[in-house]
C-alpha positions in Angstrom: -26.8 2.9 -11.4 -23.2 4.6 -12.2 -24.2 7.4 -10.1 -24.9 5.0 -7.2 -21.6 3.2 -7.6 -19.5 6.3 -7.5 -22.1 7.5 -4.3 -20.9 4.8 -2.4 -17.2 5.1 -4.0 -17.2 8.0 -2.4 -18.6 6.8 1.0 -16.2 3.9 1.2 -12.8 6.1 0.7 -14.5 8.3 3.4 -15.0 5.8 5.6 -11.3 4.2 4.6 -9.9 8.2 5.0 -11.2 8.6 9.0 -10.0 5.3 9.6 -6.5 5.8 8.5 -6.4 9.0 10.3 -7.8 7.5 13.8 -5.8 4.2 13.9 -2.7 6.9 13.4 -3.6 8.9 16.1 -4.2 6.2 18.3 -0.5 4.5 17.3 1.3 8.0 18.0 -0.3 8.7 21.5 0.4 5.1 22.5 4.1 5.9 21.2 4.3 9.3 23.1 3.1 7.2 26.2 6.1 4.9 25.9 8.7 7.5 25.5 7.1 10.2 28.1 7.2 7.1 30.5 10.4 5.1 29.9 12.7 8.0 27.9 12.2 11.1 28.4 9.3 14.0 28.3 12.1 16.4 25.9 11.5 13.8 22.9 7.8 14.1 22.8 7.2 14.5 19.2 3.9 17.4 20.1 2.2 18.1 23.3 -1.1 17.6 21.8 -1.0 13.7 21.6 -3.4 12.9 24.3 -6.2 15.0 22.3 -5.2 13.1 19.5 -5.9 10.1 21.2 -9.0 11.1 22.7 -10.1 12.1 19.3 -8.5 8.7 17.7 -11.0 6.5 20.4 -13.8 8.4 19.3 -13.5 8.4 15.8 -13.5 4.7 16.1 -16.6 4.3 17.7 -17.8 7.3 15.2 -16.8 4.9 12.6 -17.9 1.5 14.0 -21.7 2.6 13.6 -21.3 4.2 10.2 -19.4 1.1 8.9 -21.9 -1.0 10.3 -24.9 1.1 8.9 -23.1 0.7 5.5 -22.5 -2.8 5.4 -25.8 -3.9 6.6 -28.6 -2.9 4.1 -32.2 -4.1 4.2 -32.8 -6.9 4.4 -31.1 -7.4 7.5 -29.8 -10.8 9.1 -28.8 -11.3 12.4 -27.3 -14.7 12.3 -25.2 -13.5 9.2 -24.3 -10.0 10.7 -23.1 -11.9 13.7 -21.2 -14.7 11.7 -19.6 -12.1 9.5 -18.6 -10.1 12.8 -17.1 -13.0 14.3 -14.8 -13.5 10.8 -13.9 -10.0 11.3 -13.1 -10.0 14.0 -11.4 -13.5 15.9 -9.3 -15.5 13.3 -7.1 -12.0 13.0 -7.1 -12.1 16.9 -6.3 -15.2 17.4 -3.1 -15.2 15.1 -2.1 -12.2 16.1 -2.3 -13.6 19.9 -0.1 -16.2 19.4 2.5 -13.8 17.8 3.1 -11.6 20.3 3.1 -14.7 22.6 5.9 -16.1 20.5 7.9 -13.1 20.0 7.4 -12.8 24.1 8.7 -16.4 24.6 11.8 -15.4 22.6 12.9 -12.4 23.8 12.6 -14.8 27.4 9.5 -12.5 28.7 7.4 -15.6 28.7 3.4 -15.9 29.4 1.8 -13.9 32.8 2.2 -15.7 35.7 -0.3 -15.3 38.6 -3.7 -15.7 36.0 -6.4 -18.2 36.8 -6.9 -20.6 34.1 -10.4 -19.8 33.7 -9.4 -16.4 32.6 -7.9 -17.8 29.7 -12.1 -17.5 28.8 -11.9 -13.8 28.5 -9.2 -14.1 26.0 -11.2 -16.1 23.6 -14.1 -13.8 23.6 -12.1 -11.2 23.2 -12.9 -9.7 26.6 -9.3 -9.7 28.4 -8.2 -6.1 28.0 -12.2 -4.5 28.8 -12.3 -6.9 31.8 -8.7 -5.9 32.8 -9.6 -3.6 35.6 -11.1 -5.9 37.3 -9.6 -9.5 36.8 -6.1 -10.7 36.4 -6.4 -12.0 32.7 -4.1 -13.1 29.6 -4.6 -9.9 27.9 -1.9 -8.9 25.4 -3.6 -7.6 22.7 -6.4 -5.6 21.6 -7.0 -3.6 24.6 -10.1 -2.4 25.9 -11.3 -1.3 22.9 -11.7 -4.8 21.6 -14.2 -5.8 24.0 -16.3 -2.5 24.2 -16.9 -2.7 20.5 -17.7 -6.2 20.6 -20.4 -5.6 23.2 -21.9 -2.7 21.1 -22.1 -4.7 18.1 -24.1 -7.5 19.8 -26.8 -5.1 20.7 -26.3 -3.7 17.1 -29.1 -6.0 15.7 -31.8 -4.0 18.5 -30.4 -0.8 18.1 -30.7 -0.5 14.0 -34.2 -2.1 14.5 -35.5 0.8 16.4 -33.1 3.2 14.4 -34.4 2.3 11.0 -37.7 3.4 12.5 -37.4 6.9 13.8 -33.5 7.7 13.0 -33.4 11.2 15.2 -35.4 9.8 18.4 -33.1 7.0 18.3 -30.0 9.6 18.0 -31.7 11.9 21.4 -32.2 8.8 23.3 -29.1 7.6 23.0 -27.7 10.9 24.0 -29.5 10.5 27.0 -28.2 7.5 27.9 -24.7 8.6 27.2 -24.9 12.0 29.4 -27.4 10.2 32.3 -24.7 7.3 32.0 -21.8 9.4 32.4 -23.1 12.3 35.0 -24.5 9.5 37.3 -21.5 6.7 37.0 -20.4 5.0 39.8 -18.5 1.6 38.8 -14.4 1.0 38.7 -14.4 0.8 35.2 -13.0 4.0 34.1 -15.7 6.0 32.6 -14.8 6.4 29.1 -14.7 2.8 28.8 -18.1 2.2 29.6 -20.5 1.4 26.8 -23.5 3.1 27.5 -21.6 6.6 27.8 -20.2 6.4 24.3 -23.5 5.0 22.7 -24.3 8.4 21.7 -21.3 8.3 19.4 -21.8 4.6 17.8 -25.0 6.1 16.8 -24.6 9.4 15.7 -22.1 7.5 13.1 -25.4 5.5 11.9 -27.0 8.6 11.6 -24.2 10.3 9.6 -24.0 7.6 7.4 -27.7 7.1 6.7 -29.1 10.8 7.2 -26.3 12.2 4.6 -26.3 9.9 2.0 -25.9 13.0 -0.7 -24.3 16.0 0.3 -23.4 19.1 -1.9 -19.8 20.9 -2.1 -21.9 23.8 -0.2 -23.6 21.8 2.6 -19.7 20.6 3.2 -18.1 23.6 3.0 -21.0 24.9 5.9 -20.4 21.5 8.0 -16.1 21.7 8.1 -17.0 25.5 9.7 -19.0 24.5 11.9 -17.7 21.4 12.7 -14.4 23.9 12.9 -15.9 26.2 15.2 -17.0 23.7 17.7 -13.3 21.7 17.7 -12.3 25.4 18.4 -14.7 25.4 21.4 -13.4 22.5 22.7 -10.0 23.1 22.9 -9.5 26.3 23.8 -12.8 26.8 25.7 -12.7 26.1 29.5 -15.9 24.2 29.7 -15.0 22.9 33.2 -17.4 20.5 34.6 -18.9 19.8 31.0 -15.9 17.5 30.5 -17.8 14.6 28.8 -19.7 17.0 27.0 -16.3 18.6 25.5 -15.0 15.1 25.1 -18.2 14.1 22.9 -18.0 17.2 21.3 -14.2 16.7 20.4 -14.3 13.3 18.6 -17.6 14.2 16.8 -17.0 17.2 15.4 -13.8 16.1 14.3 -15.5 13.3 12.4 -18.0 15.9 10.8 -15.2 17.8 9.7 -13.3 14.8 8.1 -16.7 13.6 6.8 -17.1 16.7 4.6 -13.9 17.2 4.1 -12.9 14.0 2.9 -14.0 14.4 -0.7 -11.2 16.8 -1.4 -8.7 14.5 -1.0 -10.1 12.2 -2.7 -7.2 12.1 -5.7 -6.1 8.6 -7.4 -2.5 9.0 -5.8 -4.0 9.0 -2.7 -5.9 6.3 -2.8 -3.6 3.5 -2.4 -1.9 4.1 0.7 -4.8 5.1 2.4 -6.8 2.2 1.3 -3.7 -0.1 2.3 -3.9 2.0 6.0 -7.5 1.0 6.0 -7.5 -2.4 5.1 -4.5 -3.1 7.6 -6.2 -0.7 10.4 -7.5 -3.5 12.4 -4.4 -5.6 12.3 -2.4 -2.9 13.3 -5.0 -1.7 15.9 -3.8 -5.5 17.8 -0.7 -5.5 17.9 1.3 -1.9 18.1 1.1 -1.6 21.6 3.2 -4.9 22.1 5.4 -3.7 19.2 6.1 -0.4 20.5 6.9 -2.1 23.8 9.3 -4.6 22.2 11.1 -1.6 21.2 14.7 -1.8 23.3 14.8 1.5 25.5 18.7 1.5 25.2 18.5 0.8 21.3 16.1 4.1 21.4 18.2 6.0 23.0 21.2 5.5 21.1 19.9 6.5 17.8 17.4 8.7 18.9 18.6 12.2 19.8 15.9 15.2 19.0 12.5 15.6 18.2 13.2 15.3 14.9 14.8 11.6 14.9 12.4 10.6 17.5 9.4 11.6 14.8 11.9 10.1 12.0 11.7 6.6 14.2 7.7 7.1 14.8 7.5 7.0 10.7 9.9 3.6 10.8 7.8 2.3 13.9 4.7 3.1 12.1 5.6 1.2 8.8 7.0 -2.1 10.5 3.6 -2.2 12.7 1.6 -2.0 9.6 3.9 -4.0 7.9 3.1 -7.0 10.4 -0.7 -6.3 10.2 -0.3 -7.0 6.3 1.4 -10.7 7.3 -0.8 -11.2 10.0 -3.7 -10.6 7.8 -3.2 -12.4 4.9 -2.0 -15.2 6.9 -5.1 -15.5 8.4 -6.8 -15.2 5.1 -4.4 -17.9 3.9 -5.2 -20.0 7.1 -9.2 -19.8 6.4 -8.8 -20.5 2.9 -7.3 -23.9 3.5 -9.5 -24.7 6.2 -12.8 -23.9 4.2 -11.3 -25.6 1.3 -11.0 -28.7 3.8 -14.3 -28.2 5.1 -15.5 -28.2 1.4 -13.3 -31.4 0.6 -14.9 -33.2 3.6 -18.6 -32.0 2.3 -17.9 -33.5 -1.0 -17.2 -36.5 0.2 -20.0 -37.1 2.8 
């Protein structure tokens, strides 16, 4: 039973590790966008920050289907995976949503005009940033991401049923899906985007998680080389017209790699920040786009004067956007404690 616990010890500081590192990435390309596009391309902190968002998407989705195949044991629930994705996902939303529309109202940038009030809709699904391409919506937090992973985990409850029956057809099918999805696309939506071409990814992150539930320090060290060899490939190798296949490639070996490799720094210094990075991934995940935005181009410019200040005020950006994901989230956590002890008080006396 001890050996169990420490198994999936282990597992979780994995899990908490690749998330850390992918909400990161995802932060500094967004960051890089922002100065390239309203500074100046000499104060890039590295060149390399659009593969480090590429890989930063795709460890995400990685992640979403190991997390998922994780916390979702036999016997399996639908209406309780469902409630206990909704939980997860929309009080922290919603909160966060009406603080970026408060701190817009103050600084005098106000709400969007020109939106159909029915659009408001897509905002309380979660669905303004996916369906941004194509309708004028509210969106102001979240992204596209938000609604692509919300789609995938309501056809979770299907996928892990066929899954938990023949784990590698499921895995070749939906690599099928992903390439056939991707070579034969013809929709507005840019590709990426588009569920069913990164399906392959959410699960190959199930099959990770389920497939390697023990692994030895040999079988790691074998996987991070390989794993090493292919990122190698994909960088460096001109692959040409297999772009989604170098794209897949990209994020999934890099997961591999930080899979196996995870376990060696696995140290008890390390563990609280990187547990605090994970817990406050999601939080952070909604709101630094608007926070890097809110960020005065003149106030940037006067204090920022190399590449080395510029990565100096990343680290600073960084810690106030994760230091609002730690208010945001526990006053969400404070706001559904009073309301289920309400709910309880009403109960009681009915």
């Amino acid at each position: 039973m001890a050996q169990q616990n420490n198994l999936t010890t282990n597992r979780l500081f994995t899990l908490d590790f690749i998330r850390s590192l992918s909400i990161i990435f995802i932060i500094f390309y967004h960051f890089n966008i922002w100065i390239n596009r309203n500074i100046t391309a000499e104060l890039i902190i590295s060149s390399c920050y659009t593969v480090l968002g590429i890989i930063g998407v795709s460890l995400f989705i990685i992640l979403s289907g190991a997390s998922l195949s994780l916390s979702n044991p036999s016997p399996f629930s639908i209406g309780r995976f469902y409630w206990k994705r909704f939980m997860a996902i929309f009080p922290l939303f919603y909160v966060s949503y009406l603080f970026i529309l408060l701190i817009r109202v103050f600084l005098k940038r106000g709400f969007l005009p020109d939106r159909a009030p029915e659009s408001f809709l897509l905002t309380l699904i979660g669905m303004d940033g996916f369906f941004i391409f194509k309708v004028k919506t509210y969106y102001l937090i979240g992204e596209w991401f938000l609604g692509f992973i919300i789609i995938l985990y309501i056809v979770y409850p299907i996928i892990r049923f066929v899954f938990m029956k023949k784990m590698l057809m499921v895995l070749f099918i939906a690599a099928g899906i992903s390439f056939g999805s991707y070579y034969y696309y013809d929709a507005p939506m840019f590709i990426f985007r588009f569920p069913p071409v990164r399906l392959f990814e959410f699960v190959l992150g199930m099959y990770i998680m389920t497939a390697f539930r023990t692994i030895s320090i040999n079988e790691r060290i074998s996987f991070m080389i390989l794993s090493s060899c292919f990122i190698t490939i994909c960088l460096y190798s001109n692959l040409g017209q297999f772009l989604y296949v170098r794209f897949v490639l990209l994020g999934s070996a890099t997961y591999v790699f930080l899979y196996c490799s995870a376990s060696f720094f696995d140290l008890n210094w390390l563990r609280p920040p990187i547990n605090y990075l994970s817990k406050y991934s999601y939080g952070a995940f909604l709101v630094h786009h608007q926070i890097i935005y809110f960020v005065p181009v003149h106030y940037h410019k006067m204090y920022v004067v190399d590449k080395l200040s510029n990565a100096i005020f990343f680290l600073i950006l960084l810690a106030v956007i994760f230091f609002i994901s730690f208010l945001l989230t526990n006053l969400t956590t404070y706001i559904l404690r009073i309301i289920t002890k309400q709910t309880k008080l009403i109960r009681d006396k009915t």
